[in-house]
DRENVOTOR-487243 format. One line per 10 residues: number of its first residue (from 1); their letters; for each residue x, y, z of N, C-alpha, C, O. Coordinates in Angstrom, 1 decimal. Example, Ala and Ser with C-alpha at 12.3 -4.5 7.8 and 13.67 -1.06 7.14 Angstrom:
1) AS) 13.2 -5.7 7.8 12.3 -4.5 7.8 13.2 -3.3 7.8 14.2 -3.3 8.5 | 12.8 -2.2 7.1 13.7 -1.1 7.1 12.9 0.0 7.9 13.4 1.1 8.0
***
This chain:
1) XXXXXXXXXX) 149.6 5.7 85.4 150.0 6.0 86.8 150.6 4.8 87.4 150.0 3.7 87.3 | 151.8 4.9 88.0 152.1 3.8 89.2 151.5 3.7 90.2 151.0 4.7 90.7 | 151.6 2.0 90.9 150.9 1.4 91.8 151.6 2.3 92.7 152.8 2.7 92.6 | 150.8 2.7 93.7 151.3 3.4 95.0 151.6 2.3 95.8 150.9 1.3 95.8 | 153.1 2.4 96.7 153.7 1.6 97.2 153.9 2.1 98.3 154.2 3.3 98.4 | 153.6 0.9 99.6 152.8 1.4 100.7 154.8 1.7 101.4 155.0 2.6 102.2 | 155.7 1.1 101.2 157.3 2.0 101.4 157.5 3.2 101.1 158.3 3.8 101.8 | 157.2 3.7 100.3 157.3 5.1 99.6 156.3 6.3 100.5 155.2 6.1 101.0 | 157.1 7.6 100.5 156.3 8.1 101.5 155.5 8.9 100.4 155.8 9.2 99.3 | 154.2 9.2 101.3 153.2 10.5 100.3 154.0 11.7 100.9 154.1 12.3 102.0
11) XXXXXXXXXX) 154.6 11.8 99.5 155.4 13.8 99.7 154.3 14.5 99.2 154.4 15.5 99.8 | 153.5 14.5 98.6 152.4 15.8 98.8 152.2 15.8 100.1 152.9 16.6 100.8 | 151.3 14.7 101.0 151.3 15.0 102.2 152.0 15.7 103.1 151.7 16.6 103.9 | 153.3 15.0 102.8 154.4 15.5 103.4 154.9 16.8 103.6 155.4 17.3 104.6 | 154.6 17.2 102.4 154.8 18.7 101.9 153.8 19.6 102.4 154.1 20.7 102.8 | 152.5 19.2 102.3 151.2 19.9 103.0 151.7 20.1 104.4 152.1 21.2 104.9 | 151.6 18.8 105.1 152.0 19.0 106.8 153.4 20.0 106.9 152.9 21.0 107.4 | 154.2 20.1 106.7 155.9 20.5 106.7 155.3 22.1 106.6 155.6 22.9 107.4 | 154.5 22.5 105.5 154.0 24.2 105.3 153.4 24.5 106.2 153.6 25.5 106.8 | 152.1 23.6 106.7 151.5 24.0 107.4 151.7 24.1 109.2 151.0 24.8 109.9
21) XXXXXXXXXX) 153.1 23.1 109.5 153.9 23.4 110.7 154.4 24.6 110.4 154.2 25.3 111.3 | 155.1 25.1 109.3 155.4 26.0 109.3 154.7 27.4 109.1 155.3 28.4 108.6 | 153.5 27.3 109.5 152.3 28.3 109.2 152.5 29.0 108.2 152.4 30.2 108.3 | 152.8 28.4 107.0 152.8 29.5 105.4 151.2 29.3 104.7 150.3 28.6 105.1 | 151.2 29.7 104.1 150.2 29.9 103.0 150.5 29.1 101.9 151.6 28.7 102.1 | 150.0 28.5 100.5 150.7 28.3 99.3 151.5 29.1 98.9 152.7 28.8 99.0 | 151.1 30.5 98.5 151.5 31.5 98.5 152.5 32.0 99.0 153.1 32.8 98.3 | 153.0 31.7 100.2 153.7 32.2 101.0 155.2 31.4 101.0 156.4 31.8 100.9 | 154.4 30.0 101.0 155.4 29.0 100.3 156.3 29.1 99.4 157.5 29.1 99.4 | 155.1 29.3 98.3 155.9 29.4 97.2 156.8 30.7 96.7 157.7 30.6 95.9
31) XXXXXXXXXX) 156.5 32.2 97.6 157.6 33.2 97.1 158.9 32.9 98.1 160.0 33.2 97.7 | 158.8 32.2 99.5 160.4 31.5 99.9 161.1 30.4 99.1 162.3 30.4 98.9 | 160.2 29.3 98.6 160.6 28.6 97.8 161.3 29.0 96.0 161.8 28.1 95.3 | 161.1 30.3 95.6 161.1 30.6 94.3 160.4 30.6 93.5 160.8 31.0 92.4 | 159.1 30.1 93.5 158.1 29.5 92.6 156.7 29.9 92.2 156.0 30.7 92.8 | 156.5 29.4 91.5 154.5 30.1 91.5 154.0 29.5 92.2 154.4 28.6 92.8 | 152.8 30.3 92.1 151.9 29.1 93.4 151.3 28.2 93.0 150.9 27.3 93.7 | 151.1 28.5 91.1 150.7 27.1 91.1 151.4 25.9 91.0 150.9 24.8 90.7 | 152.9 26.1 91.3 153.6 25.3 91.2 153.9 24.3 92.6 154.4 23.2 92.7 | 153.4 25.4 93.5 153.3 24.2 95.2 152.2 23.9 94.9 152.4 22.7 95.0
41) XXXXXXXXXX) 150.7 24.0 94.4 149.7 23.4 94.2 149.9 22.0 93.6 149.4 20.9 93.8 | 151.0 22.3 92.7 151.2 21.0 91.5 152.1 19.7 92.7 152.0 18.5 93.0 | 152.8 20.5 93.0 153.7 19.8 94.3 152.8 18.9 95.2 153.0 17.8 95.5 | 151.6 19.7 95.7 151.3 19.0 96.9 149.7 18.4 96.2 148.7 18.3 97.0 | 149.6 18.2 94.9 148.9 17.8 94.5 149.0 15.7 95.0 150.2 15.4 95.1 | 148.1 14.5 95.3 148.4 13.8 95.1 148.6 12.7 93.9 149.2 11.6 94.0 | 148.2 13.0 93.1 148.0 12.4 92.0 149.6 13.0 91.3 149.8 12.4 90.2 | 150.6 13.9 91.6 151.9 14.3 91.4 152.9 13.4 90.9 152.7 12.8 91.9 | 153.6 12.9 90.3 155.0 12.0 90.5 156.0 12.4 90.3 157.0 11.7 90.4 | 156.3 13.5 89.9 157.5 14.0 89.9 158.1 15.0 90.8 158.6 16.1 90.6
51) XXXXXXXXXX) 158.1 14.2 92.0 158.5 15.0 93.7 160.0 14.2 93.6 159.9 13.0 93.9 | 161.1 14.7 93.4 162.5 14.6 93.5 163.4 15.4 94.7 163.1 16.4 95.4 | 164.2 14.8 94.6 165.2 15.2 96.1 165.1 17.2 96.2 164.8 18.0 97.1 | 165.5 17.3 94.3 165.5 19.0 95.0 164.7 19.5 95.4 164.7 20.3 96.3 | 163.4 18.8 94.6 162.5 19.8 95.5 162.0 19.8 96.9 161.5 20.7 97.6 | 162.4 18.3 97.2 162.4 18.5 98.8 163.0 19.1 99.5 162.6 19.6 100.5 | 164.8 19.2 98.9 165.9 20.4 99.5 165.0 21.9 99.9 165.0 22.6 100.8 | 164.3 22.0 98.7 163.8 23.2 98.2 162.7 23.7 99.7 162.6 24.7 100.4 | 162.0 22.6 99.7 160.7 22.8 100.7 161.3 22.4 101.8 160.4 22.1 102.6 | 162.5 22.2 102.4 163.0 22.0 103.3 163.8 23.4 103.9 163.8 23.7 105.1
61) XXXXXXXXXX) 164.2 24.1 103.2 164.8 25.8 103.4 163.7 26.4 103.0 163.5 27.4 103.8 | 162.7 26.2 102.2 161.7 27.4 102.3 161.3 27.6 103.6 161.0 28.6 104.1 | 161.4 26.1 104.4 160.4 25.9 105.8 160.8 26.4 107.0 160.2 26.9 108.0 | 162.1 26.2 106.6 163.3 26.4 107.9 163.4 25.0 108.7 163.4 25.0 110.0 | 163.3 23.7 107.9 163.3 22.6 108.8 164.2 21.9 107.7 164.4 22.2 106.5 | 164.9 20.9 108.4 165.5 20.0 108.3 165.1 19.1 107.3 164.0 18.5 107.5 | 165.9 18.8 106.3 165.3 17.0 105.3 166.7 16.1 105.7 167.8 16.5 105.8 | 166.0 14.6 106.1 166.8 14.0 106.3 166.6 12.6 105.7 165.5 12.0 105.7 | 167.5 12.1 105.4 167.4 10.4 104.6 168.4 9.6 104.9 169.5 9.8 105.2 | 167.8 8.6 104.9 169.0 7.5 105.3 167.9 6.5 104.6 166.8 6.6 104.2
71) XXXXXXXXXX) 169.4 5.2 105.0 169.0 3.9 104.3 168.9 2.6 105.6 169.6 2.7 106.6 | 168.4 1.9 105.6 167.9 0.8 106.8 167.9 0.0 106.0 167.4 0.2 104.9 | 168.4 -1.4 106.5 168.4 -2.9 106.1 166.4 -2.9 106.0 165.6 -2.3 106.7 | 166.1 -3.8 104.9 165.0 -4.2 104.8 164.6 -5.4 105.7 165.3 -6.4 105.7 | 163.5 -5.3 106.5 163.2 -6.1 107.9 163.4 -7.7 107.1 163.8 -8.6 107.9 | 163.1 -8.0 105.7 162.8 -9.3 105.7 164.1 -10.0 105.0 164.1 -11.2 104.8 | 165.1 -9.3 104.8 166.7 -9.6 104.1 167.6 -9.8 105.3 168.3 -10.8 105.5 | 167.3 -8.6 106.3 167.9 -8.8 107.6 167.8 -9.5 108.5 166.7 -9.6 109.0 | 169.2 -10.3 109.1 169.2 -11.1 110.2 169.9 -10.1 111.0 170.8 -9.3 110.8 | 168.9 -10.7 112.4 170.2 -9.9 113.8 171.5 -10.0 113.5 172.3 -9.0 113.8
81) XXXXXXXXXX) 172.1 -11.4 112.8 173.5 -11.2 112.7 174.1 -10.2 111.7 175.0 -9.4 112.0 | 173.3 -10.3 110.3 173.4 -9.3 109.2 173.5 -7.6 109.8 174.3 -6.8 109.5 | 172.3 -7.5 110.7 172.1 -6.0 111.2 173.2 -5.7 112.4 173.3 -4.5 112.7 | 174.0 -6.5 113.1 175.2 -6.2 114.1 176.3 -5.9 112.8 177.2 -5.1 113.1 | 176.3 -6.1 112.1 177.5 -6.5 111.3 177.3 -5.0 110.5 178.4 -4.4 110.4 | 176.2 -4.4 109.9 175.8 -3.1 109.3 176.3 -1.9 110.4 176.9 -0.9 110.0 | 175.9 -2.3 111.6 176.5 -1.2 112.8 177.8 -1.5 112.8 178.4 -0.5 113.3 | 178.6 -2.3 112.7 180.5 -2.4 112.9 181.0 -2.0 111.9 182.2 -2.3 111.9 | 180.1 -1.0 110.4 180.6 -0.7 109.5 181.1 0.4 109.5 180.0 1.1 109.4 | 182.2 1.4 109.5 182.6 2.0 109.7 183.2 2.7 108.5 184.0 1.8 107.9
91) XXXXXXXXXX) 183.2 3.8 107.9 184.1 4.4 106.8 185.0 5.3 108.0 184.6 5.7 109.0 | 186.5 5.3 107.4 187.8 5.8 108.2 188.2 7.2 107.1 188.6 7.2 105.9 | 187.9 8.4 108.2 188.3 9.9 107.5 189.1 9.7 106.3 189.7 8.7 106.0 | 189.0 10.7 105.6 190.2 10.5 104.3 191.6 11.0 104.8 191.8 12.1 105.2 | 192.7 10.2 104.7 193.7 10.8 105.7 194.7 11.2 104.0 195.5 12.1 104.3 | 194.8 11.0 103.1 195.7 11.5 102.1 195.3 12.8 102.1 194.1 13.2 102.4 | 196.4 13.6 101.9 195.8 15.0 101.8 195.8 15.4 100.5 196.3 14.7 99.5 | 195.2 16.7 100.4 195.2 17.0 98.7 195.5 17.3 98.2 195.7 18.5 98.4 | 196.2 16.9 97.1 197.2 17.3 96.1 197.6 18.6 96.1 196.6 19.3 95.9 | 199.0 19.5 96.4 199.5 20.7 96.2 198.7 21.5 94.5 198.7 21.1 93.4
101) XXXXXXXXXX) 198.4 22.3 95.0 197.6 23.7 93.6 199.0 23.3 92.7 200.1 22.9 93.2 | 198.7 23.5 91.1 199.3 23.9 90.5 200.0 24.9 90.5 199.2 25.8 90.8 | 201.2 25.5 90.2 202.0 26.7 90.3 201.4 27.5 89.2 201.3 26.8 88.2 | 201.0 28.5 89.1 200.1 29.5 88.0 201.1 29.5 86.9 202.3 29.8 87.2 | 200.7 29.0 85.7 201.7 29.4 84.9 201.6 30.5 84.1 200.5 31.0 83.8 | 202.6 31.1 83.7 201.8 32.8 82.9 201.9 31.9 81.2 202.6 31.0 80.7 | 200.8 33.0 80.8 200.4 32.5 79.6 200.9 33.5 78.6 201.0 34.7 78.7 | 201.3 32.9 77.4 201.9 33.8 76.7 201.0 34.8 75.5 200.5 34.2 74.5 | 200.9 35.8 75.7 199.7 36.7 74.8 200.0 36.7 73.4 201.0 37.3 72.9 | 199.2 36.1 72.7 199.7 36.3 71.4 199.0 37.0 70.5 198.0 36.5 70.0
111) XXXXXXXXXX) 199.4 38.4 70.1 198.6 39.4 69.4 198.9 38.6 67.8 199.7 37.8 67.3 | 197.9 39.4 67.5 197.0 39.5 65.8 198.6 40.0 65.4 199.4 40.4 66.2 | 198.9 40.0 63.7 199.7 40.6 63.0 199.1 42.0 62.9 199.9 42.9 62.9 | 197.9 42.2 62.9 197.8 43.7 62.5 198.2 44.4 64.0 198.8 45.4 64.0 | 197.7 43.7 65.4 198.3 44.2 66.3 199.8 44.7 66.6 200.0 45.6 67.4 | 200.5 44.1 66.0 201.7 43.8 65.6 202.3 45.1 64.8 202.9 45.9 65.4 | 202.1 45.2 63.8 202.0 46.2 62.8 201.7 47.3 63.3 202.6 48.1 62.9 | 200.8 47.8 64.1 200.5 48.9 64.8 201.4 49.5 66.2 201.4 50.5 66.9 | 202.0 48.5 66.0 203.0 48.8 67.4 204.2 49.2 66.7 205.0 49.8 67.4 | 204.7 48.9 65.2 206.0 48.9 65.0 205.9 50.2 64.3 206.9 50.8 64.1
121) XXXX) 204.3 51.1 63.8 204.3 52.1 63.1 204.6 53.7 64.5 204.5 53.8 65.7 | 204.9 54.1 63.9 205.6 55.1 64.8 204.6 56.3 64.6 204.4 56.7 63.5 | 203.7 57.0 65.7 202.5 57.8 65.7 203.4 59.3 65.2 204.1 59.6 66.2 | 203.5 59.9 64.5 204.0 61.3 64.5 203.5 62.1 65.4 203.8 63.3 65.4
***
């Protein structure tokens, strides 16, 4: 087992509270989510480690609530100057536009010889 790291959030918890705002059951959970129920048991188990993005996607539309993530300068790397400088960072829309579709090209059918042969015999 890994050292629990006090940065990292408890998503069983997480997962517990999130259902239970949302007044489900395990059960109840688990047939919006897709799943067994022993499989939200396993989820909101703490001793768990394999809680990954989907399944939070997942428990986030079961709920009808929002997942949201982002990244923040680490308090002890960051200087006020460092963190002004993170807010003036700006990505600029993609202005190329997208390449024109390919023109469909027709493909040429190429039958079997016996197909072939069958077309040239004449049905009486």
């Amino acid at each position: 087992m890994r050292e629990t790291c006090q940065d990292r959030p408890n998503y069983p918890a997480l997962i517990v509270s999130c259902r239970e705002a949302a007044g489900l059951s395990q059960a109840e959970l688990a047939e919006r989510a897709e799943v067994s129920p022993s499989t939200i048991t396993l989820w909101e188990s703490p001793t768990y480690e394999g809680i990954d993005l989907s399944i939070l996607q997942r428990i986030a539309r079961a709920t009808g609530t929002t997942l949201s993530l982002d990244f923040r300068p680490q308090q002890s790397v960051a200087t006020p100057a460092s963190t002004e400088a993170l807010e003036d960072i700006s990505v600029p829309p993609a202005t190329e536009p997208r390449p024109a579709a390919r023109p469909a090209r027709r493909r040429r059918r190429q039958r079997s010889r016996a197909w072939l042969t069958l077309l040239d015999h004449k049905v009486a």
